[in-house]
VOGU-3710 file (C-alpha; in Angstrom, 3 decimals, decimal comma):
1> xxxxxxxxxx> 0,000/0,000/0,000  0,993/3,257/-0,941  1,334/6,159/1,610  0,440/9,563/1,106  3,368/11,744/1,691  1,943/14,626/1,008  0,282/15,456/4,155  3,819/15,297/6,280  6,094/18,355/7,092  9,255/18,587/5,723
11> xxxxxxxxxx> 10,879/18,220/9,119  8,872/15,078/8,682  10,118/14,050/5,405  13,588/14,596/6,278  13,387/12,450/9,178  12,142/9,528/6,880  15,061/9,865/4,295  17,476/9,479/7,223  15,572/7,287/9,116  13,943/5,061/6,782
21> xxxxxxxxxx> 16,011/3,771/3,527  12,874/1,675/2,061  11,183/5,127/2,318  13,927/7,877/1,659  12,893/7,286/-2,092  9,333/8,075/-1,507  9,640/10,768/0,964  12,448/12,785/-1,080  10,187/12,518/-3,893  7,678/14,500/-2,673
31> xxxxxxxxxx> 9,800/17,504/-1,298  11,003/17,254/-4,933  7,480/17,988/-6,123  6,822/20,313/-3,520  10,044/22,573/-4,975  10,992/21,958/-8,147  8,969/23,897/-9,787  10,585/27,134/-7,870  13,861/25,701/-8,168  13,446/25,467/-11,933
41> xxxxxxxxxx> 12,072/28,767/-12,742  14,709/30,347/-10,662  17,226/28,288/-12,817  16,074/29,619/-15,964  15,429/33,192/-14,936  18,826/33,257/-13,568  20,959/31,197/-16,213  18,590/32,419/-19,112  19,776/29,134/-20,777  17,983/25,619/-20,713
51> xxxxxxxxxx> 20,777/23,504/-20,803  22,449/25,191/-18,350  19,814/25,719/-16,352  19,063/22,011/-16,069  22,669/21,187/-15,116  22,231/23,645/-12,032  18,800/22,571/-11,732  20,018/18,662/-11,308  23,047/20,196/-9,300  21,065/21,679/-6,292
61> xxxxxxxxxx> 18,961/18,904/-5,986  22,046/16,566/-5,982  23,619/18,768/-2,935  20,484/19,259/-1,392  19,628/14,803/-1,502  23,887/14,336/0,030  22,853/17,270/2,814  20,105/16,058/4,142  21,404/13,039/4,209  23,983/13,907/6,751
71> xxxxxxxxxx> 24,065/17,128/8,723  20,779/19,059/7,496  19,122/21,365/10,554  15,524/22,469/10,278  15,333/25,219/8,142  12,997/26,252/5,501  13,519/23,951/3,024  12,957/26,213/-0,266  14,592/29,327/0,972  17,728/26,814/1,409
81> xxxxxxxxxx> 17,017/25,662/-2,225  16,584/28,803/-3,998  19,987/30,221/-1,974  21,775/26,863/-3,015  20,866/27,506/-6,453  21,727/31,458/-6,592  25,011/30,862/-5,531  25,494/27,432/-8,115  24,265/30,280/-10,389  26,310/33,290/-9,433
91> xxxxxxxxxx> 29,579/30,749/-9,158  29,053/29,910/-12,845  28,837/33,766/-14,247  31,973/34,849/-11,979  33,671/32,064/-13,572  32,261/32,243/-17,214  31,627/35,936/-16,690  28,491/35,393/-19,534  25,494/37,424/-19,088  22,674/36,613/-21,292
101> xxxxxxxxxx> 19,600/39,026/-21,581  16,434/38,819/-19,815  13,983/38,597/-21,855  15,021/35,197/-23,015  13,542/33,705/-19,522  10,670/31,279/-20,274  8,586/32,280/-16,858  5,900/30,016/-17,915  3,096/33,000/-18,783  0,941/32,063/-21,420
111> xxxxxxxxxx> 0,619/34,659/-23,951  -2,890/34,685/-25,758  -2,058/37,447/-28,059  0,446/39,695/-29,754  -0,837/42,840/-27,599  0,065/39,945/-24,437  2,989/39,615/-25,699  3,941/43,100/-26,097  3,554/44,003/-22,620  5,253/40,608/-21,457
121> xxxxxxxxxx> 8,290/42,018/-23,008  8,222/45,526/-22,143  7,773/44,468/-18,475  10,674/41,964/-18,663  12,980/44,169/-20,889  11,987/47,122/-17,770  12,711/44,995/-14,979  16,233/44,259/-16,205  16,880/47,971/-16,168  16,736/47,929/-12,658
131> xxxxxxxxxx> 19,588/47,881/-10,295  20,637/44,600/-9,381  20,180/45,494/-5,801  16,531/46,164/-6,302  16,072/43,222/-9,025  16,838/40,418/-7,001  14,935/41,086/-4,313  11,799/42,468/-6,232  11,865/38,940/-8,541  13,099/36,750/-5,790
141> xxxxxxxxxx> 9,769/37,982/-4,185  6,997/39,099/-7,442  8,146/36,200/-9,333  9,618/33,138/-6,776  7,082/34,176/-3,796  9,586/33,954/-1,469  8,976/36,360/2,103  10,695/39,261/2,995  12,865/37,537/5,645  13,619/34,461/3,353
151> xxxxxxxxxx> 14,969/37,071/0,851  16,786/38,861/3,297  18,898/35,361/4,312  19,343/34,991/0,611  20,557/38,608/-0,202  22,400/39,172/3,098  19,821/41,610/4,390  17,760/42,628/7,466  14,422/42,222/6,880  13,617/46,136/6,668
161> xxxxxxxxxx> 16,489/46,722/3,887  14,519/43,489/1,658  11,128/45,373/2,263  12,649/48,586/0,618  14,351/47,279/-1,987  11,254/45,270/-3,081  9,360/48,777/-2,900  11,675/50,627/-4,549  11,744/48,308/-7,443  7,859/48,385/-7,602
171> xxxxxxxxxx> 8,367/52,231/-7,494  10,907/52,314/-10,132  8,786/49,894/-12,350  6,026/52,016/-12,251  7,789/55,394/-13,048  9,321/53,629/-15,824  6,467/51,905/-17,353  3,860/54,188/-16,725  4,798/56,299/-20,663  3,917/52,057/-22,131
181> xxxxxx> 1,128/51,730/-19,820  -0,695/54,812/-21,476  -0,606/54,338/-24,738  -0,924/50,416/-23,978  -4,715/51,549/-22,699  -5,456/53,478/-25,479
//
């Protein structure tokens, strides 16, 4: 019989894997399906190239399986993720130093028309005109849905300074769409 592993707590699921080999499968499984999905998206936003993206991708999950398999504390399970995978990401560019644009993320938003599309781009092309200080933190938390204190861990931040930035970058977004978003109503 099959066990539904959805209804335990990742605390809960972690104890299995280390606990429990004929389970571990199972159990790490289902935190995969719980996060992957942010993990991936993340990947490709950051990388802005599937292949590489994927390698990461398979990367964190790799570190993640060998951590909690030996000395993993209770944390918050995707903010650990998404960290392990910005810095995966962030050690590839200083080492390749290769930048790729924006706008060639996939974020997964269905675009019913040309007109769709057209603002889909314009957004995307505006948010990489922001400062990196106030992009991170403004997709990490618009786009990922992470909290304010899980993106001040990630960022090194208090939870105040990720709060700003994330307004400031709404702020900025608006004053520089806001020309577009005119004439887009017309």
């Amino acid at each position: 019989m099959s066990q539904d592993y959805s209804t335990y707590s990742d605390y809960e699921l972690i104890e299995i894997i280390r606990n429990s080999p004929k389970e571990a499968g199972l159990a790490f499984a289902e935190i995969y399906k719980r996060y992957s999905t942010d993990v991936n998206a993340y990947c490709k936003f950051m990388m802005r190239d599937k292949q590489k993206a994927e390698d990461i991708f398979q990367e964190v999950f790799l570190r993640f399986y060998r951590k909690i398999t030996s000395d993993f504390e209770n944390i918050n399970i995707k903010a650990y993720l998404i960290k392990s995978t910005r810095n995966l990401c962030l050690n590839y560019f200083y080492r390749q130093k290769d930048f790729i644009p924006l706008e060639n993320v996939d974020f997964g938003i269905t675009q019913q028309n040309y007109e769709e599309k057209e603002l889909f781009d314009v957004v995307i092309k505006t948010i990489n005109l922001l400062d990196e200080k106030y992009r991170e933190p403004f997709v990490l938390r618009e786009i990922e849905g992470l909290s304010y204190s899980e993106i001040a861990d990630l960022c090194n931040l208090t939870v105040t300074n990720a709060k700003t930035r994330v307004k400031r970058a709404r702020e900025k977004l608006i004053e520089l769409l806001e020309p577009f978003l005119k004439d887009y109503a017309k």
